[in-house]
Structure formats: structure tokens, C-alpha cells
N, C-alpha and C positions, 0 to 999 in steps of 0.2 A: 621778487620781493626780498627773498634771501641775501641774494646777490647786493641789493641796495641797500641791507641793513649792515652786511659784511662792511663793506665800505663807507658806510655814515661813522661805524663805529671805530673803525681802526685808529690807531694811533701810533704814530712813527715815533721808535725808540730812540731817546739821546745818545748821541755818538758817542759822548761824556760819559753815560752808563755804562757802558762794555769798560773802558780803561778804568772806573773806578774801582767796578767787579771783579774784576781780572785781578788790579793791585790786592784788593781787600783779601782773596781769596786762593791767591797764586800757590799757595801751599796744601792746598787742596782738592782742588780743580782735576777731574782723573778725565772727564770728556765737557764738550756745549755740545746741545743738544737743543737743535732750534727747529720750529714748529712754528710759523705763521701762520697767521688766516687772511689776513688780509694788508699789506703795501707796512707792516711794522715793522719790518727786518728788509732792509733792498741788498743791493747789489755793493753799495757802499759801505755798507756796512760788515758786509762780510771782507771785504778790501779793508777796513780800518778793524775789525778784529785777527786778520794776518801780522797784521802792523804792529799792533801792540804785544800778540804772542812772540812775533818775530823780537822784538825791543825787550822783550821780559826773558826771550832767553826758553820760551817755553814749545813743548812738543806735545801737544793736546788733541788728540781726535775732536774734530767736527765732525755731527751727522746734524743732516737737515731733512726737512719733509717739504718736497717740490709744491704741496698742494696752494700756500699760502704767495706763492712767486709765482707760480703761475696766473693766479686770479688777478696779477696787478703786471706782469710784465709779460707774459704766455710763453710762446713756445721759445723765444729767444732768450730764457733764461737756462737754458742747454749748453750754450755757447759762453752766456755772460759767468754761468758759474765752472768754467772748469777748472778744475785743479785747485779748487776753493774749499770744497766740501769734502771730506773721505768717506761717508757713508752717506750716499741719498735714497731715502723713501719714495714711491710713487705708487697711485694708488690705478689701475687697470682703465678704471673710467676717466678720470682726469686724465691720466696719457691718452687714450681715445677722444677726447671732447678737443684737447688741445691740439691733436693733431703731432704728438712726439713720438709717433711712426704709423704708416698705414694700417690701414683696419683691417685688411689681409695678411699682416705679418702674424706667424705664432707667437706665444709668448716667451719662448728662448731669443728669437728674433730683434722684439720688439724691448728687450731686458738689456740683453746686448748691445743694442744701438743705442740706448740711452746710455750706458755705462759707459763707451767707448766715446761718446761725445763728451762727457760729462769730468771721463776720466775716475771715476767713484765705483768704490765698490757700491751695486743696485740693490733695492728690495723692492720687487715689484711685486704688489697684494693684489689679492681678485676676489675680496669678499667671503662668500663661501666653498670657492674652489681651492686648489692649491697656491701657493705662490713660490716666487721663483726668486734666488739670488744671481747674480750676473758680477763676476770679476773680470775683466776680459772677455776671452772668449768663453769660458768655463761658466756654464748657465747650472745650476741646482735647484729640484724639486720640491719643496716644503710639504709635507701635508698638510691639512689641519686640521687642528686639534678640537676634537670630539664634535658636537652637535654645534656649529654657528647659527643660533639661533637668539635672537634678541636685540640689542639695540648696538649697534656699530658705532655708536658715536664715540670718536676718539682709539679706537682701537689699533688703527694704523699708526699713530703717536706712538701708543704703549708698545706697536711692536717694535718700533725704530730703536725706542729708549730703551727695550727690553732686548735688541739685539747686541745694539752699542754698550750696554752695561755688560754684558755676558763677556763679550767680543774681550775687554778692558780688562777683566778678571781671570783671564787666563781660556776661557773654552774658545774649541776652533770656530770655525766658521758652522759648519755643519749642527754643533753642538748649541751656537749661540740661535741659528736658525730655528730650530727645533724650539727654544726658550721662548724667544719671541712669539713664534706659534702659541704656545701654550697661555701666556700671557695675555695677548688680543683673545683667543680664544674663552678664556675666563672673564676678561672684559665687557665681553658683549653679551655674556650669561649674566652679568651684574656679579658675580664671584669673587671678585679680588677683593672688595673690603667685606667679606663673609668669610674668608680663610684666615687663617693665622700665617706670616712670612714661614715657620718652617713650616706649615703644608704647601704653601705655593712651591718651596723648594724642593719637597718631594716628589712631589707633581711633576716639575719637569725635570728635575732627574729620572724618575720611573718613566715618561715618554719620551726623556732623550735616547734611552737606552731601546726601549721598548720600539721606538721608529723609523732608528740608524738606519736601518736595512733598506726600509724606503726611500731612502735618498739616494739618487745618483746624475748622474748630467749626462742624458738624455734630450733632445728636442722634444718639448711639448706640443 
């Protein structure tokens, strides 16, 4: 029933939109950060926002979240996006349901063969477990951040947009991983509009610091 309301309700974005946004805002613009749910962003579209970067002269990180391309194109969207997106999201069970690597691969595995097809740096989440980043070969262990308990909706978004913002600003990889964490992790506490931005800041600079030591690339 989800599934049918996903798709009654979608609504596929004007190609028109992206070149006007892009114009309007081209002086501003530090990432896109795209997030579907359902068939509003395809394959064309990300082909005609190359195009218009390409024509404007601009170098902008893309980060996407696979969940919403998947549900309308599935696993062939692996192939169709590579070299398109620079940071893709995916979330443990959506790669398991779709079939974007066996159910027996571990999750360094199954991180790395999405990234490697995809050509994107990974964020592969797993809910209340750890998750893992994937650049190549080079797979990284995330913790998370404190008790995951409460409502997950949307939290994989906030970590994509909370890695790609970090990532933009200057922190490594490992440092923007750790932000992310913290981020989703407040998310799904309902925390983030109960804090003020400079506690969210301190927040995760006190666990970026506090957690370093926990990360390393290892197979999970």
C-alpha cells in the first residue's frame, strides 16, 4: 500500500527547473544534494544536470540517495548512474531487497561493489548497527552515535546531507563520517530541532574527537 501511494504521488521534476536553479543560484551553490522517493529525479535528469554544470563552467559535488531510483528503476540503476553522482547513499535493506550484491557478502563487501560499480564514494547505513564508508577499495567503520532509538524516518537523507556538508567545509572523510553519524543519530531521537546549531556543533566535534580511534578499515 506504501509502495502504491509512493508512486500515485510522485511527480517528475521539470528539466527546466534544474537550468533555471542552477542559473539563479550559480553563485552560491557549494553541493545538490538529491534525495528521491519515488521516479521525480531519473536517469535524465542527472544527464541534463552534468550538462548544464558542464555549460555554466561549474564543479559542484553531487551526492544522491539510491533509495528513490531504485524503487522506479532497481538494480540497474548501478550501471545507469556511474560516474554521475560523487557521493551515493544506500541504505542495508534496500541493497538486500534489490539485490545490489548477495546476501552473503559482508558489509565491506557489499560497500565496495556498489562503489566500484557506481564509481562514488559509498555510505552504506544499517540502521542501528554501524555503517560503513566504501572509496575503492578502502571500506571505513562508522559507529553510531549514541542510543538509535526512535523514529528513522528521514535519517539516512540527513546523513548523506550531513556528510556532503561536512565533506565541503573542509573535514576528511573520517571526520565528516563521524558528523553524519551524529546527525542521523539526533534525528531519529527527534533532537535536532530541540538543540540549538551551536550544540549540534559541539556535539559532534566532542564525538568526532571522542570516536577517531574507533574507526579504521578493517572487513566487517
Amino acid at each position: 500500500q506504501r509502495q502504491m501511494c509512493i508512486r500515485d504521488r510522485g511527480r517528475r521534476i521539470p528539466l527546466s527547473l534544474i537550468a533555471s536553479c542552477i542559473e539563479k543560484y550559480k553563485d552560491s551553490i557549494d553541493a545538490i544534494i538529491i534525495s528521491p522517493v519515488y521516479d521525480e529525479v531519473t536517469i535524465n535528469h542527472l544527464l541534463y544536470l552534468h550538462q548544464v554544470l558542464s555549460d555554466e563552467r561549474l564543479d559542484i559535488i553531487i551526492a544522491g540517495d539510491l533509495q528513490g531510483f531504485l524503487r522506479s528503476d532497481g538494480v540497474r540503476i548501478l550501471d545507469e548512474a556511474r560516474g554521475l553522482i560523487d557521493v551515493i547513499h544506500v541504505e542495508e535493506q534496500e541493497a538486500l531487497s534489490n539485490q545490489l550484491c548477495p546476501s552473503y557478502y559482508s558489509v565491506s563487501q557489499c560497500s565496495t561493489l556498489i562503489a566500484s560499480k557506481t564509481r562514488s564514494l559509498t555510505l552504506y547505513t544499517r540502521g542501528k548497527k554501524s555503517s560503513s564508508i566504501a572509496l575503492y577499495n578502502r571500506v571505513i567503520r562508522v559507529p553510531v552515535y549514541g542510543p538509535f532509538e526512535g523514529d528513522p524516518t528521514g535519517a539516512g537523507d540527513i546523513y548523506l546531507a550531513g556528510f556532503t556538508i561536512a565533506t565541503i567545509t573542509g573535514h576528511n572523510i573520517m571526520e565528516s563520517a563521524l558528523i553524519a553519524s551524529v546527525l542521523a543519530g539526533l534525528s531519529v531521537r527527534g533532537a535536532l530541532d530541540k538543540v540549538s546549531i551551536d550544540e549540534i556543533i559541539d556535539t559532534c566535534l566532542l564525538y568526532t574527537s571522542d570516536a577517531a580511534d574507533e574507526l579504521d578499515g578493517v572487513d566487517l
